[in-house]
MIDOSE-1310 file (N, C-alpha, C; in nm, 2 decimals, decimal comma, always signed):
residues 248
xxxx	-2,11/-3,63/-7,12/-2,00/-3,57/-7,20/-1,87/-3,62/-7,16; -1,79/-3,66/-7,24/-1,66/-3,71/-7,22/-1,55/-3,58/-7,18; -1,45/-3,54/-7,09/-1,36/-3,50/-7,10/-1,28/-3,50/-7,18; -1,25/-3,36/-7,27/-1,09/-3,34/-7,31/-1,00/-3,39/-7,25
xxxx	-0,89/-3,42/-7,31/-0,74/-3,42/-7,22/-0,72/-3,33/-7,17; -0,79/-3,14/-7,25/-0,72/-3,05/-7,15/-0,78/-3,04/-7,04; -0,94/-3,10/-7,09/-0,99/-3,04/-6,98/-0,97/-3,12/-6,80; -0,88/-3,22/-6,86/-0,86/-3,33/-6,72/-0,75/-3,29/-6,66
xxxx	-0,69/-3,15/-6,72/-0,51/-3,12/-6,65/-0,62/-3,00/-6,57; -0,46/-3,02/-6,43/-0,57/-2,93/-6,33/-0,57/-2,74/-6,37; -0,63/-2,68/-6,33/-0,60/-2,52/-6,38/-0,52/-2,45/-6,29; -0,50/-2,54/-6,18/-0,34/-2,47/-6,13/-0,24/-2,50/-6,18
xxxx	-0,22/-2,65/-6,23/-0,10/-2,67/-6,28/-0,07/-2,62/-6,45; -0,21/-2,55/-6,50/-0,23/-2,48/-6,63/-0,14/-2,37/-6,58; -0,24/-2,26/-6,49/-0,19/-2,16/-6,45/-0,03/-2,14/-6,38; +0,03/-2,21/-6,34/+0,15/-2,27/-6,26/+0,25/-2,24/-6,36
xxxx	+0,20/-2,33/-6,44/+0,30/-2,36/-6,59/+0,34/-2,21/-6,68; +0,24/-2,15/-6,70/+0,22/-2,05/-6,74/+0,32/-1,95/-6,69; +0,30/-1,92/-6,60/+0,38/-1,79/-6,53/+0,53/-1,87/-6,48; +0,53/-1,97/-6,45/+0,71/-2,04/-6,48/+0,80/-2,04/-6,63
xxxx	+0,68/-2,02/-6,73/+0,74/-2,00/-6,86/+0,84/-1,83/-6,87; +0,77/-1,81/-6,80/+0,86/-1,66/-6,76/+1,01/-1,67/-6,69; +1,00/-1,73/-6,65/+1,13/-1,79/-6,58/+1,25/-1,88/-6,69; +1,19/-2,01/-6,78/+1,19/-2,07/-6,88/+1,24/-1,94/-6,97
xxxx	+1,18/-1,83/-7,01/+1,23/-1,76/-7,08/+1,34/-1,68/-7,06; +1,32/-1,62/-6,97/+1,49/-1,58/-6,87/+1,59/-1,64/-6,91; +1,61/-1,76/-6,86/+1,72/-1,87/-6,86/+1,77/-1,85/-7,01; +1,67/-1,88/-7,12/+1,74/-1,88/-7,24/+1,74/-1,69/-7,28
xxxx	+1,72/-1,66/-7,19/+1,78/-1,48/-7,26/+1,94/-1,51/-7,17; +1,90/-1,53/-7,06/+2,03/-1,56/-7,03/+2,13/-1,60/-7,07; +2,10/-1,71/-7,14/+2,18/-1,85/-7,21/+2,25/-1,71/-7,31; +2,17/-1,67/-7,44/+2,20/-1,58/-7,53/+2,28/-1,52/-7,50
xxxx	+2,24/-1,41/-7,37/+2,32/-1,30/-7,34/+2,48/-1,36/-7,33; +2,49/-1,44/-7,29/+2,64/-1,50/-7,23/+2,70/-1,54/-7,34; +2,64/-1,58/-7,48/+2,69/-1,68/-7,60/+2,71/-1,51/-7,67; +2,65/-1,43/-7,72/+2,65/-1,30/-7,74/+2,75/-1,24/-7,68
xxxx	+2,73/-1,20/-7,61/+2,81/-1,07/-7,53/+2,82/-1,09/-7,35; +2,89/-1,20/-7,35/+2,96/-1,24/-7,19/+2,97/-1,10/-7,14; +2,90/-1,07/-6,98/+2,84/-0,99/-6,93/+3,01/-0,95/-6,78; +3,10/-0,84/-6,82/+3,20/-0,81/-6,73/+3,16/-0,85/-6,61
xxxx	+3,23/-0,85/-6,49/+3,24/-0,88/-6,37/+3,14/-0,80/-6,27; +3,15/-0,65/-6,35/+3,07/-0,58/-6,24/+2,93/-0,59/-6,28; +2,92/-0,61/-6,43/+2,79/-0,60/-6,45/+2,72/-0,74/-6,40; +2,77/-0,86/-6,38/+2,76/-0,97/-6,34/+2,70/-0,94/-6,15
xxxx	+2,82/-0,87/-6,09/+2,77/-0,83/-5,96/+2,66/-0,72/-5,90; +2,62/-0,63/-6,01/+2,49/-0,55/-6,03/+2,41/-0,62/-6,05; +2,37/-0,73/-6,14/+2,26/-0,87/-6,15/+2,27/-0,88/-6,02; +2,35/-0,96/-5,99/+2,36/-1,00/-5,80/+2,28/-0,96/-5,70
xxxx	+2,32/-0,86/-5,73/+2,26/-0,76/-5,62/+2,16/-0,76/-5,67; +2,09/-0,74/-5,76/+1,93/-0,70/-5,79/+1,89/-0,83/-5,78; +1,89/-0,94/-5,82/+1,86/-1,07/-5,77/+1,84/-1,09/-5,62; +1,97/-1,10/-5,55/+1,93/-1,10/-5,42/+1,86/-1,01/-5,33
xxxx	+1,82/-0,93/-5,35/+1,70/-0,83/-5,33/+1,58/-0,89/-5,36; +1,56/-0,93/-5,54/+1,44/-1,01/-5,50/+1,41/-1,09/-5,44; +1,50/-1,18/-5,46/+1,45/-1,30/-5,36/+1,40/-1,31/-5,21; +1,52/-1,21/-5,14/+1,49/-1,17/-5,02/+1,36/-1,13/-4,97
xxxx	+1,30/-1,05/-5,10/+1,16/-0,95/-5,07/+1,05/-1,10/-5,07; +1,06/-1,15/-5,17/+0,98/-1,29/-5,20/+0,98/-1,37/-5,06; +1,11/-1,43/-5,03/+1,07/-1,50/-4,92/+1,01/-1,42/-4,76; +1,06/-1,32/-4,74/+1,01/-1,21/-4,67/+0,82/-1,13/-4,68
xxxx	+0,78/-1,17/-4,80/+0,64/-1,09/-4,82/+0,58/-1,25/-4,83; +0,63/-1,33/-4,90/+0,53/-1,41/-4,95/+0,55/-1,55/-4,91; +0,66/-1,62/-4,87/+0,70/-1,76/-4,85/+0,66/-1,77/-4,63; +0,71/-1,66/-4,60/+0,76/-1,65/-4,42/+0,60/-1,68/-4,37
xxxx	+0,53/-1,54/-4,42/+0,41/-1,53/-4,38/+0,32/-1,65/-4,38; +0,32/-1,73/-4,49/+0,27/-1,89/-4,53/+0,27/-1,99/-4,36; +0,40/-2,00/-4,34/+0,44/-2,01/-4,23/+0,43/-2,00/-4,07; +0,36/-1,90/-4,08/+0,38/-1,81/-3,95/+0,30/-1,88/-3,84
xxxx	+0,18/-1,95/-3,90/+0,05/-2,00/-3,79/+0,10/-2,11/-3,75; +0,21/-2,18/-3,83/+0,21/-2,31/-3,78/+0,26/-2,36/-3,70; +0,29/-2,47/-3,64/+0,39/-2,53/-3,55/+0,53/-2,51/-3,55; +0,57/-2,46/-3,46/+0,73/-2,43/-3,42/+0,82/-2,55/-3,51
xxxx	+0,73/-2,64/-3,44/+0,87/-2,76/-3,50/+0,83/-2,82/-3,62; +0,73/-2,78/-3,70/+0,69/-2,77/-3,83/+0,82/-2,69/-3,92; +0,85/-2,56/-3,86/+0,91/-2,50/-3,93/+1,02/-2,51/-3,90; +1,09/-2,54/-3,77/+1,20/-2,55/-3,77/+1,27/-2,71/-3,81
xxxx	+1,16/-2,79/-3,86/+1,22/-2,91/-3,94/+1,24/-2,90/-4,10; +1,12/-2,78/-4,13/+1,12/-2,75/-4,26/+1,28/-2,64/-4,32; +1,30/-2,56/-4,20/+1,40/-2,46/-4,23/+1,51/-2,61/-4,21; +1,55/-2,68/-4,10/+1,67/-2,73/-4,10/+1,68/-2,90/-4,21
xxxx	+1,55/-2,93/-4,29/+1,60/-2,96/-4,38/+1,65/-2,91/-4,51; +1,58/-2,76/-4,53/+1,64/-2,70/-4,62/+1,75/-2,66/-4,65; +1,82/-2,60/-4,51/+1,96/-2,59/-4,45/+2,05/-2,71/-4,52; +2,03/-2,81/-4,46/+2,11/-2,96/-4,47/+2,09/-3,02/-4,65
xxxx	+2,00/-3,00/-4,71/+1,99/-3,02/-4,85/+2,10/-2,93/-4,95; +2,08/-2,79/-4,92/+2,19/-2,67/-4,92/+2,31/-2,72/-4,94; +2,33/-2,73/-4,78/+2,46/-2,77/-4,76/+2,54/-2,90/-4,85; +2,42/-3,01/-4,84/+2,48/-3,13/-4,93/+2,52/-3,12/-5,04
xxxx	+2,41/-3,03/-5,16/+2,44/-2,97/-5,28/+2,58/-2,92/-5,30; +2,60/-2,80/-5,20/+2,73/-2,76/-5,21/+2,85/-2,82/-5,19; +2,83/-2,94/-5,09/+2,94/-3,05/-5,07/+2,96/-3,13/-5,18; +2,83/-3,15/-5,24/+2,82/-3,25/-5,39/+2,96/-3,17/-5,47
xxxx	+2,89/-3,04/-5,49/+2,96/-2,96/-5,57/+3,13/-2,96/-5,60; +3,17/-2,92/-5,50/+3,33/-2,90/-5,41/+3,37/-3,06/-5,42; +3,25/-3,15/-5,44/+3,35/-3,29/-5,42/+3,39/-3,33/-5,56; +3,27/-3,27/-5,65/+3,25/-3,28/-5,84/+3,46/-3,24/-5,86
xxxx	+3,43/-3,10/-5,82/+3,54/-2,99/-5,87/+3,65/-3,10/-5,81; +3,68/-3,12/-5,71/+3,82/-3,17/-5,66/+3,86/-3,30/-5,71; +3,73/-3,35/-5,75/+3,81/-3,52/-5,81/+3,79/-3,50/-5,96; +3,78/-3,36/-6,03/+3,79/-3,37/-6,17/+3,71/-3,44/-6,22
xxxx	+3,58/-3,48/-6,21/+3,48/-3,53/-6,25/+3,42/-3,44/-6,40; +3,43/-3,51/-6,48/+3,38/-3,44/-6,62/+3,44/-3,44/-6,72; +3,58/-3,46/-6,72/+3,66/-3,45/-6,82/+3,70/-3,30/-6,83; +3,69/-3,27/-6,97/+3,69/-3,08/-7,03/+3,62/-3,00/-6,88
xxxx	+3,50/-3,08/-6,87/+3,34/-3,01/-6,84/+3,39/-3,01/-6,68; +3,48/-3,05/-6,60/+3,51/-3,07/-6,46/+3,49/-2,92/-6,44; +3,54/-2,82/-6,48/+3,53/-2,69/-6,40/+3,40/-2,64/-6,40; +3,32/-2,70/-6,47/+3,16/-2,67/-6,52/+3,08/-2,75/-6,41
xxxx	+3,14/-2,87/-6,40/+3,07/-2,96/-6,35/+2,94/-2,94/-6,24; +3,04/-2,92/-6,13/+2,98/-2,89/-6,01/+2,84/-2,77/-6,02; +2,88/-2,68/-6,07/+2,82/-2,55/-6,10/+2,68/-2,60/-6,14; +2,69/-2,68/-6,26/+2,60/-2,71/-6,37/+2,49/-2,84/-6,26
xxxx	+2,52/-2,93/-6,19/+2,50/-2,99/-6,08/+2,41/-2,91/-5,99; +2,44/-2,83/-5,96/+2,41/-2,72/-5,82/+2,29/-2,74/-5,87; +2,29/-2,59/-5,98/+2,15/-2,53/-6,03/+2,05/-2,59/-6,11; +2,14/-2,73/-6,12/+2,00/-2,83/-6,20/+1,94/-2,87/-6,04
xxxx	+1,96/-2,92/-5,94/+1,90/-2,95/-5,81/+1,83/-2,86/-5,80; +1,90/-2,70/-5,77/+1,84/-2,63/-5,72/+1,68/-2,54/-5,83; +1,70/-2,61/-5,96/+1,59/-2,57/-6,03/+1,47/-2,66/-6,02; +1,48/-2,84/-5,99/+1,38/-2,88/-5,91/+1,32/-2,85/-5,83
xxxx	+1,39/-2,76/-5,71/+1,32/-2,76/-5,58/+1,28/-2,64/-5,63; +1,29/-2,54/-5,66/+1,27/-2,41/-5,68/+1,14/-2,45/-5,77; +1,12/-2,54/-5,88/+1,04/-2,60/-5,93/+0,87/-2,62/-5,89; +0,91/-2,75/-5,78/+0,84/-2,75/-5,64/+0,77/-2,62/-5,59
xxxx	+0,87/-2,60/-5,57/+0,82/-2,47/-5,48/+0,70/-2,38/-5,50; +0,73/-2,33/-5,68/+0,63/-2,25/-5,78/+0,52/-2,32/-5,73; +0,50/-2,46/-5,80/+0,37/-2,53/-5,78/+0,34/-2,54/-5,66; +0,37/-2,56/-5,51/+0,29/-2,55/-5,41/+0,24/-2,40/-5,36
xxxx	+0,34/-2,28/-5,40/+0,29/-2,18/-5,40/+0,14/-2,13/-5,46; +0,15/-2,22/-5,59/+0,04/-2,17/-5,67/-0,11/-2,24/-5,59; -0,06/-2,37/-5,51/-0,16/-2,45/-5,49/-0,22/-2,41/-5,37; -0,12/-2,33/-5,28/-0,17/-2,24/-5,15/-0,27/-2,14/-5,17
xxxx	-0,22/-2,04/-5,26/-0,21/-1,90/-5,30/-0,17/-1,83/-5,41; -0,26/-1,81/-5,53/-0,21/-1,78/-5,68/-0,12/-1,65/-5,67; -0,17/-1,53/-5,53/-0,12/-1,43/-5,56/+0,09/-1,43/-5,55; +0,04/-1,56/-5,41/+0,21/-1,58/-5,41/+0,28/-1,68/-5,50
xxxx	+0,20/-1,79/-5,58/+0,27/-1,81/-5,68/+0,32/-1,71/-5,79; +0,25/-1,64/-5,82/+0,30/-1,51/-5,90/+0,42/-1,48/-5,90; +0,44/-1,43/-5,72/+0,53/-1,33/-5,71/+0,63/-1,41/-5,70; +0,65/-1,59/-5,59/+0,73/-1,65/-5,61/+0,80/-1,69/-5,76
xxxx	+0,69/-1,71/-5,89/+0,75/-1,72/-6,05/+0,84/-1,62/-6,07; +0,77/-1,50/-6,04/+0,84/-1,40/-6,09/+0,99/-1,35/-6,01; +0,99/-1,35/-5,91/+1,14/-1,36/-5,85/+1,23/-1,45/-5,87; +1,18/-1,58/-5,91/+1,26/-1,67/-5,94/+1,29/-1,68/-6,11
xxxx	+1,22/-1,62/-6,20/+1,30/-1,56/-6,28/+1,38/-1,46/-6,31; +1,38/-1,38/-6,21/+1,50/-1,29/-6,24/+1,65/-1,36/-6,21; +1,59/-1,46/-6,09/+1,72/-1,56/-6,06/+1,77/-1,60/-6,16; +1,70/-1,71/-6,21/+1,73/-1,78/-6,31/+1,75/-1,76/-6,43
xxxx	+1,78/-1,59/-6,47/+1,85/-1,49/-6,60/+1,96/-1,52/-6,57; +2,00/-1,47/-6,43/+2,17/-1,50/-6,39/+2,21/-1,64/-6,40; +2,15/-1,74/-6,38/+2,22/-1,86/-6,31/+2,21/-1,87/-6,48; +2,12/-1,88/-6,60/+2,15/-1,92/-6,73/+2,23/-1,84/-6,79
xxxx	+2,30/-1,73/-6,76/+2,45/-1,66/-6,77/+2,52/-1,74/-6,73; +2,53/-1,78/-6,53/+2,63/-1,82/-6,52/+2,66/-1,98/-6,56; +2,57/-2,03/-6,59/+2,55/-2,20/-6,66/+2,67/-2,18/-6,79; +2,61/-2,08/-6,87/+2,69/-2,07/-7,05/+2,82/-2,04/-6,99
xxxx	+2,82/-1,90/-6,91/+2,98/-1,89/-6,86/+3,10/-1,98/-6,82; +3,04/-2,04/-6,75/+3,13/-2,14/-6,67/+3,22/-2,27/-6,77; +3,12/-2,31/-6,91/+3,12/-2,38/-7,01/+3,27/-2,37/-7,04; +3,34/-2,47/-7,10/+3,46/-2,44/-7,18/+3,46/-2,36/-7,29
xxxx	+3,53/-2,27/-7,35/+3,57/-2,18/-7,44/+3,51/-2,25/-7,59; +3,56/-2,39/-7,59/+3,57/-2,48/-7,70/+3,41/-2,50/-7,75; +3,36/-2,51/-7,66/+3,18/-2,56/-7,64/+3,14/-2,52/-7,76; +3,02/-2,54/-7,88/+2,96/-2,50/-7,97/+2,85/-2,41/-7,93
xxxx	+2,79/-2,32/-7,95/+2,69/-2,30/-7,94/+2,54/-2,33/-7,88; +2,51/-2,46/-7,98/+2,44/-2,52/-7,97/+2,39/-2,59/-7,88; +2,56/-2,62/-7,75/+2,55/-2,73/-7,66/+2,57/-2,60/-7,51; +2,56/-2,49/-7,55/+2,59/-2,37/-7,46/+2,44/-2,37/-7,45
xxxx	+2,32/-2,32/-7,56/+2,27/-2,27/-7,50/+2,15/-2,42/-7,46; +2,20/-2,54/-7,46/+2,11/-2,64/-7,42/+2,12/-2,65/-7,26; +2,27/-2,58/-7,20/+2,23/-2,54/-7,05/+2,08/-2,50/-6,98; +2,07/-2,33/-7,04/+1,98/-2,27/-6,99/+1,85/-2,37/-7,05
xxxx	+1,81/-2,46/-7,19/+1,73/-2,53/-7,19/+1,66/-2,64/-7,08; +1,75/-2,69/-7,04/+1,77/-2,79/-6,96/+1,73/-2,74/-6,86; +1,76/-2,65/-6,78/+1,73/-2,59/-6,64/+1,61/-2,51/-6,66; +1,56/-2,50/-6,80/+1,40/-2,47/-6,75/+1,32/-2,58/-6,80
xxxx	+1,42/-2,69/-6,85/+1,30/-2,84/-6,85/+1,28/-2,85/-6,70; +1,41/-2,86/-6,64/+1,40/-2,90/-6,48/+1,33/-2,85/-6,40; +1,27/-2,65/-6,46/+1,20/-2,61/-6,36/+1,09/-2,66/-6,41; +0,99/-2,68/-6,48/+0,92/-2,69/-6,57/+0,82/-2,85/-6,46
xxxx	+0,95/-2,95/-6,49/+0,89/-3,05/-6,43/+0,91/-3,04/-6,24; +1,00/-2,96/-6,20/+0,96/-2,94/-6,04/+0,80/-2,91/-6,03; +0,76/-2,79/-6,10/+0,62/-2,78/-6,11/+0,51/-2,85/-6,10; +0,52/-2,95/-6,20/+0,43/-3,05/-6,27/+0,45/-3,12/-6,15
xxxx	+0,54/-3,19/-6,10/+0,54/-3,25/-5,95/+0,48/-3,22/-5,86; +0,55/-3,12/-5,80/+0,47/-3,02/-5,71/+0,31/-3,04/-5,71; +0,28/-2,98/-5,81/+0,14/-2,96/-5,81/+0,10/-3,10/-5,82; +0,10/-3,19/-5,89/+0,03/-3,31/-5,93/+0,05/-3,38/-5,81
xxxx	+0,17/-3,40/-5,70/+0,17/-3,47/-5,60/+0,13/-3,40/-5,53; +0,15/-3,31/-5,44/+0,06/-3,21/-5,36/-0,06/-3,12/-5,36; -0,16/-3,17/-5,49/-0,28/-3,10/-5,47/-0,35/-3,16/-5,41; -0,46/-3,07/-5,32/-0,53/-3,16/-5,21/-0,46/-3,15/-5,08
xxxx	-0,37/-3,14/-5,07/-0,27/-3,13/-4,92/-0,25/-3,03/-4,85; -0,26/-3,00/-4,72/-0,26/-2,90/-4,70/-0,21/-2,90/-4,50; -0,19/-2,84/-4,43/-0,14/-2,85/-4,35/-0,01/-2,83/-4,32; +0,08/-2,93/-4,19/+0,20/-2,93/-4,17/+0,31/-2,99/-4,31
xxxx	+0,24/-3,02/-4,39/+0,29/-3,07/-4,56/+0,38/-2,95/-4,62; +0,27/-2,94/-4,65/+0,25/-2,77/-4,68/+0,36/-2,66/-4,62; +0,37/-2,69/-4,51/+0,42/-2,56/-4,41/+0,57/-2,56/-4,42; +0,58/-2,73/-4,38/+0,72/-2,77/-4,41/+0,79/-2,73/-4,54
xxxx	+0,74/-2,78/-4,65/+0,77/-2,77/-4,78/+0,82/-2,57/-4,81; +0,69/-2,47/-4,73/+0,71/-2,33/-4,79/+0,86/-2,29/-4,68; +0,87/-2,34/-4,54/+1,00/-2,37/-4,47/+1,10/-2,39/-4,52; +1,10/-2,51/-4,59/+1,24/-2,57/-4,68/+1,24/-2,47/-4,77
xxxx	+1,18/-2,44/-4,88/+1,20/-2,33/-4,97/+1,22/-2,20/-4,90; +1,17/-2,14/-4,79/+1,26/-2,01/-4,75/+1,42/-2,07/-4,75; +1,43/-2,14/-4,68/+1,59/-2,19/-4,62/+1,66/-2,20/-4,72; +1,64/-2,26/-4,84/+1,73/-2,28/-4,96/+1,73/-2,16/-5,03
xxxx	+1,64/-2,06/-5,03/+1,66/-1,91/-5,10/+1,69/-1,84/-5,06; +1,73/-1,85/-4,92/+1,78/-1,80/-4,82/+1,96/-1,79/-4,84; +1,94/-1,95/-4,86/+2,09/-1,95/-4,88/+2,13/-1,91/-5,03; +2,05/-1,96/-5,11/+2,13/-1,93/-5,23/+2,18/-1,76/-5,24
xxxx	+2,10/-1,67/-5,18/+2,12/-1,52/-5,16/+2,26/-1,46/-5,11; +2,27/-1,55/-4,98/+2,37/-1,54/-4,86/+2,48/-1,64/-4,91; +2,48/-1,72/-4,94/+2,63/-1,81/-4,95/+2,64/-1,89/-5,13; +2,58/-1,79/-5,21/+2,57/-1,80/-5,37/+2,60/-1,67/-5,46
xxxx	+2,48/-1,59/-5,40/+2,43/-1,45/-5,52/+2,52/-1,35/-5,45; +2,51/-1,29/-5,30/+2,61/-1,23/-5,22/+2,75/-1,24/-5,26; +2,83/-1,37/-5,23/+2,93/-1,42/-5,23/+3,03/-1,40/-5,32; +2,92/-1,46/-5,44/+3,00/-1,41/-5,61/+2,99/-1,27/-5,63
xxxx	+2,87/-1,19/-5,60/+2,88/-1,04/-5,63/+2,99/-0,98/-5,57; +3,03/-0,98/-5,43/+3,15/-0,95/-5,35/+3,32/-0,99/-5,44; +3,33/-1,01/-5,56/+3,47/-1,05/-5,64/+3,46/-0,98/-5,63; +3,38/-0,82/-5,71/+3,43/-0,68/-5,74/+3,42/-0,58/-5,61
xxxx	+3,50/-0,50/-5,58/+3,43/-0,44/-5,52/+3,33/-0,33/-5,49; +3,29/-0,31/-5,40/+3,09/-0,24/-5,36/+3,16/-0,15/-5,44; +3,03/-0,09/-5,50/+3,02/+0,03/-5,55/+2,86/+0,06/-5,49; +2,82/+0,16/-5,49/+2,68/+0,23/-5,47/+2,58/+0,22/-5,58
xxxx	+2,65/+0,18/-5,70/+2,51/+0,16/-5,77/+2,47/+0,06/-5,78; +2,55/-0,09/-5,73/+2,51/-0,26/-5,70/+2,45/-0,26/-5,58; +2,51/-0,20/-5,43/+2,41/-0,17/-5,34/+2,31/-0,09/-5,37; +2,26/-0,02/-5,47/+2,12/+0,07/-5,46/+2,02/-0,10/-5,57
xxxx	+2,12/-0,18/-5,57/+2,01/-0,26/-5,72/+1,94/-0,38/-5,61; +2,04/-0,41/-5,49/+1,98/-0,47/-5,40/+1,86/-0,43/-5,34; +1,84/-0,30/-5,25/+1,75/-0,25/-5,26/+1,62/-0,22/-5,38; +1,63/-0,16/-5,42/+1,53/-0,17/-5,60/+1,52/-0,29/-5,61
xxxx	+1,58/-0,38/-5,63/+1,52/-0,56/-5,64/+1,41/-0,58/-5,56; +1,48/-0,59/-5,38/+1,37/-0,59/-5,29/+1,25/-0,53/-5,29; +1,26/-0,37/-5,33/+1,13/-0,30/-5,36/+1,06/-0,30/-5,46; +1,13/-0,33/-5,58/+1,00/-0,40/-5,67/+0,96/-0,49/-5,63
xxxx	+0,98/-0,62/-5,57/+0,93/-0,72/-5,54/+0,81/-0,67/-5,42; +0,80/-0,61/-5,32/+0,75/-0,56/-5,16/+0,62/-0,47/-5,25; +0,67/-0,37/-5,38/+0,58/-0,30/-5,41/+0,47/-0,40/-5,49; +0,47/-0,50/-5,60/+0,42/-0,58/-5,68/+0,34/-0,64/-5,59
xxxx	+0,41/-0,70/-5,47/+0,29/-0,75/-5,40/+0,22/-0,67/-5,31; +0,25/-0,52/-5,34/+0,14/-0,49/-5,24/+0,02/-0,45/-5,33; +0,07/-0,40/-5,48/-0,05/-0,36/-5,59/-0,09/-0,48/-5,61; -0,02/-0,56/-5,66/-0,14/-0,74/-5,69/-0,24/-0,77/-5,56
């Protein structure tokens, strides 16, 4: 019997794809939300805070532990390349903004830059999760769409005033093409692999969602200031995240 085409695509990268469409859908609620009804400052830093909470819980329950058995300097090559990729992104960024790169789009630029990189690797990431461990691809999809509701807000926001519609909400499109094919990478070049590969790669992905938490999601939430109900969302983020994986 001859194979289908579907039946030749692998069923993690079926299953992978799947539950990143959740994320994919985020981004353009996001995109909406922002073209609709641009979301005030505080309500922007209550996202924040419940974002970085998830994430935190994710790399903390489900990316660390991945890690734990392996080689010291497995992980500490994995964390300090993730560090140094970080950092370059951000340097990319700050170098975009200061030489007016873009025209209109310069104030966008950099921003728009970031989170398309950072939707690749985040991409990646899904699919090696899924390819380790389905339960932690889950939970990795699902925290990284909550992310990426905000970042397809702050994608349309950042846009000039002038922008159409049309070309607003092809932001948040775009960044879930980008997650979409991290995935398909991911998985299609790393199935089968396993080891210090492996270890390195769930390393680098703590380190970069690490940062985006600490010197991205934090950073910007801190314009307004604390109130107790953005600190209680941080919290609640992290514990839905801690609880989901402990019932899945």
């Amino acid at each position: 019997m001859v194979a289908t085409p579907l039946q030749l695509v692998s069923p993690t990268l079926v299953q992978a794809l799947s539950y990143t469409m959740l994320a994919v859908v985020a981004a353009m609620v996001g995109g909406v939300i922002a073209v609709a009804r641009p979301p005030g400052a505080q309500m922007e830093s209550n996202v924040q805070h419940f974002a970085a909470g998830v994430v935190i819980a994710a790399v903390a329950a489900e990316l660390l532990p991945g890690v734990h058995e392996s080689a010291p300097v497995v992980v500490v090559a994995g964390f300090a390349l993730g560090v140094a990729t970080m950092l370059g992104i951000h340097r990319l960024s700050r170098l975009i903004e200061r030489r007016d790169i873009g025209g209109s789009f310069a104030g966008a630029a950099g921003l728009l830059i970031t989170v398309s990189i950072d939707m690749l690797i985040d991409g990646v990431l899904i699919g090696v999760t899924f390819l380790t461990e389905t339960s932690t691809g889950i939970i990795i999809a699902v925290a990284l769409a909550i992310e990426v509701l905000f970042l397809g807000v702050a994608g349309v926001v950042a846009l000039p005033s002038g922008v159409g519609t049309g070309r607003k909400l092809a932001v948040p499109a775009v960044f879930g093409l980008l997650l979409t094919t991290g995935v398909v990478v991911g998985v299609l070049v790393l199935e089968g692999v396993s080891g210090a590969p492996i270890a390195v790669i769930l390393a680098f992905g703590s380190a970069a969602l690490l940062y985006l938490v600490t010197e991205e999601l934090l950073v910007k939430a801190q314009k307004v200031p604390e109130t107790p109900v953005s600190t209680s969302l941080f919290f609640v983020g992290f514990l839905s995240i801690f609880l989901l994986d402990m019932i899945h």
